[in-house]
N, C-alpha and C positions, 0 to 999 in steps of 0.2 A: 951551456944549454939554457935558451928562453923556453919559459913554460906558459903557455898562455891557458888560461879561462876563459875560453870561448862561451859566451849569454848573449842569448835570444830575449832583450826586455831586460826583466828581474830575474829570469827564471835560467841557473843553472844547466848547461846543454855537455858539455864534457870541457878535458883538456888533451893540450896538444903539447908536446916539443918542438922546437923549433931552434933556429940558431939565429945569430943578428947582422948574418951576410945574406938570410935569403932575400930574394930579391920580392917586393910585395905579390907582384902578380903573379908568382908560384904561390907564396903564403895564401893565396884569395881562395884561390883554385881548389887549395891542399884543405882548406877552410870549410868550403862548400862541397868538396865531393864529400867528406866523412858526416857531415852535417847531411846531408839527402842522405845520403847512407844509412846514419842509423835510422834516418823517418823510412825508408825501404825497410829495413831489418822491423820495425813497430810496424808497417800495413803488412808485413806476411805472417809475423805472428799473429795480428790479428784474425787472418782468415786461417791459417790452420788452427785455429781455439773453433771457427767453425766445420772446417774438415773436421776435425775429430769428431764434434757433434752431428754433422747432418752430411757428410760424405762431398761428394766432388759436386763442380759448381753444374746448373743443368744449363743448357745451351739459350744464349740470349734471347731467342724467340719466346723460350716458353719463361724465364726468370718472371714473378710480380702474377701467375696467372693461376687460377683456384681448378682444381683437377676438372671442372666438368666444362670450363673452358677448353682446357687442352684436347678433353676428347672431342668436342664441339667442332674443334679447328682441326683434328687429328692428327697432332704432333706428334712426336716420337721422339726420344733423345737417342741418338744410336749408340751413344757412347757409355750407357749404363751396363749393358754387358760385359763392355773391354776391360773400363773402369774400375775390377772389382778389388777390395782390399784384400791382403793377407789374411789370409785366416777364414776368411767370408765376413759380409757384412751382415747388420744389424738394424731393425726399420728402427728410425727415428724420425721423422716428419719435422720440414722446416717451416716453423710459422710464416715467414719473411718470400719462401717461394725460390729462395736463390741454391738451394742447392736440391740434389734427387732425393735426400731424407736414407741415404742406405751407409749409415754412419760405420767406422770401421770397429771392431770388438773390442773388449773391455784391455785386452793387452796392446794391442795396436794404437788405441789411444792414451795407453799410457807413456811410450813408443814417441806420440805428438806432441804431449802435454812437457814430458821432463827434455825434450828440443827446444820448444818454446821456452822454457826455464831460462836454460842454460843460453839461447842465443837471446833474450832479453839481459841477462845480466853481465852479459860482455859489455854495452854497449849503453847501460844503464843510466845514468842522471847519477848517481849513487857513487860511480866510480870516482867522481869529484870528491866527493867527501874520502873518499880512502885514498886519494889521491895517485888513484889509475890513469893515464893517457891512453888516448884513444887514436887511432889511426886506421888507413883505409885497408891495414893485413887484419885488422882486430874485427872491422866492419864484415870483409872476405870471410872471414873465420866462423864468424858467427852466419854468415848466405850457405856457406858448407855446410853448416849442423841442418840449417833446415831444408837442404837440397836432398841432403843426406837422408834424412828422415823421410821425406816422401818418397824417395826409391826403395825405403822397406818396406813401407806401408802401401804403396802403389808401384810393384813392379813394373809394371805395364806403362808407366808413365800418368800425370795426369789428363784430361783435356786441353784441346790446344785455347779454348777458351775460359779456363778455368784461371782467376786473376794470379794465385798461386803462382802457375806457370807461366802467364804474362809478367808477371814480377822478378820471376827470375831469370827470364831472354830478356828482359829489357823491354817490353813490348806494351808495357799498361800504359794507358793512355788515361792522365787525371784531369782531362779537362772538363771544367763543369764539377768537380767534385768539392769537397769539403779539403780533401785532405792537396787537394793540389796548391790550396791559398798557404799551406808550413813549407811548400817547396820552393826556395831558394836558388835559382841557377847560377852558374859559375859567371855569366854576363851580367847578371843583374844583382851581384853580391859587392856589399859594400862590410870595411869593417873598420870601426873605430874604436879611439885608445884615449882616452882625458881629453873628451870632448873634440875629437880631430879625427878628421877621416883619415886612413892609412893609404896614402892613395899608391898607384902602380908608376912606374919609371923610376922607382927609389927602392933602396933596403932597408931592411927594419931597424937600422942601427943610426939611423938619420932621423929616426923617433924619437928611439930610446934609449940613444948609447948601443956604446960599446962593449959594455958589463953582460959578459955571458949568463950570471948568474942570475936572470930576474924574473921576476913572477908581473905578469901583466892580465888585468883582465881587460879584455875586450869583446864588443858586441857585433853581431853580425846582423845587418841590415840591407833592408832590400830598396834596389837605388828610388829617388824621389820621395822614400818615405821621411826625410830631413833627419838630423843629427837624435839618436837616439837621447833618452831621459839621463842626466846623469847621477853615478853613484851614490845611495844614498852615505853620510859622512860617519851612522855610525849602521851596523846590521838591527835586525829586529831582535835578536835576542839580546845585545850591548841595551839594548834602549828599552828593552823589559827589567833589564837587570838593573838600570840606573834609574828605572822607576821604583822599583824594589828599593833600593841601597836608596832612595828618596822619602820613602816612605817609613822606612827603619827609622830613618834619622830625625824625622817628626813626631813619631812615637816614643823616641827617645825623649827627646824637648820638652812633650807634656811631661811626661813622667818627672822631668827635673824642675820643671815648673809648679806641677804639684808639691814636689819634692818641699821646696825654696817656701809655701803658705805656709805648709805645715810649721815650719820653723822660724816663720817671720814675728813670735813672738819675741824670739831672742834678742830681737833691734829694738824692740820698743822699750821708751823710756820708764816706767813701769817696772818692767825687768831685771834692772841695773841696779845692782847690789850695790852699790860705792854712792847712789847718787845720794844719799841722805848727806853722806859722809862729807859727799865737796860741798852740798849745800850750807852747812855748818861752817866749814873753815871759806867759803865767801868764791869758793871755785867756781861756780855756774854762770853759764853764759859769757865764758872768757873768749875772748876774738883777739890773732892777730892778724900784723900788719898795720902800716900807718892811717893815723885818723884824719 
């Protein structure tokens, strides 16, 4: 089993297994779907953190518009009726205008909240460090918890224009967004390994061996952006730590330097009990070697 470190830049993104027959253009694909995935999995948590707060989203005409607007134009959202949460809702007023403000109740939102927990730490940055792999049943696992969650809190379904629910059909369109410049398509996903592109009509074992057992980090890049930065030689903490262990050891030096004044009496000629003694029997200032 290869185990790769898949990084975006510098910045830890998860891990994957793999083996060193797969063929790259699987690896690319298998690379980028889990990678969208969990930026899917982070834009639905994110707006159920606002569903909890300010309820289902209000219909695109009126989103961005201050209430005397709406009566102005005499809007209507028809779907605040259907809409309602378990339990009944709760006025809470969205600053921002994008959702009706009829937030779900304090249990119903706890309901959202420990969903969003749990499908953020499936899919975590974190799981690298305890050295979890991630794959697209873990990604699945964690769209169930929060599918799951809004059919308790919203029997009814939510709206069909609520991003929530565009997010889970498939159906959000991120163009023009912020968040659509992190998404990486399977056609425009590049991924390299010690400064070398991985490219497709080969297996991974034409990289990097035949040795099941390897640990490789590699980065994923989007095609034209040129060969990512590479690895720094040592991490930030190694290179904290040998500043450290640099600095001990100069504090040490003074210390032994001061050490060495203190006692540099003991050299001086002054000091020397015997010198009277050679001086007498004719010792002083003997040299050898030839003259």
């Amino acid at each position: 089993m290869v185990q790769l470190h898949v990084k975006r830049g510098d910045e830890s993104q998860f891990l994957l297994n793999t083996s060193v027959d797969v063929p790259l253009e699987d690896l690319i694909q298998q690379v980028a779907a889990v990678y969208n995935g969990r930026l899917k999995v982070e834009r639905i948590c994110g707006e159920m953190t606002e569903l909890a707060d300010h309820g289902v989203a209000l219909p695109p005409n009126m989103q961005g518009l201050a209430e005397e607007q709406i009566l102005e134009l005499k809007l209507r959202d028809d779907w605040q009726d259907q809409c309602v949460p378990s339990g009944g809702a709760e006025p809470h007023k969205d600053e921002v205008g994008r959702r009706n403000g009829h937030a779900p109740n304090a249990q119903m939102k706890q309901v959202i909240r420990r969903t969003v927990e749990e499908a953020k730490a499936l899919v975590s940055k974190r799981q690298v460090e305890a050295g979890v792999s991630v794959t697209m049943e873990t990604v699945r696992e964690a769209l169930d918890l929060l599918r799951g969650a809004t059919m308790i809190v919203y029997p009814m379904g939510l709206p069909p224009h609520d991003p929530i629910r565009m997010e889970l059909e498939d159906r959000q369109d991120l163009s023009g967004t912020q968040a659509s410049l992190q998404v990486i398509t399977q056609d425009q996903c590049q991924l390299w390994w010690a400064a070398r592109e991985l490219q497709g009509g080969r297996k991974l074992h034409h990289y990097v061996g035949k040795n099941e057992k390897t640990k490789l980090v590699v980065k994923i890049q989007k095609k034209g952006q040129g060969a990512p930065a590479r690895e720094p030689l040592v991490t930030e903490e190694q290179q904290k730590q040998m500043m450290l262990q640099y600095h001990r050891r100069q504090e040490e030096l003074k210390k032994l330097e001061a050490a060495d004044d203190d006692h540099s009496y003991l050299d001086s000629q002054w000091s020397d009990r015997q010198a009277l003694k050679r001086q007498f029997q004719g010792l002083t200032d003997i040299k050898w070697g030839p003259r």
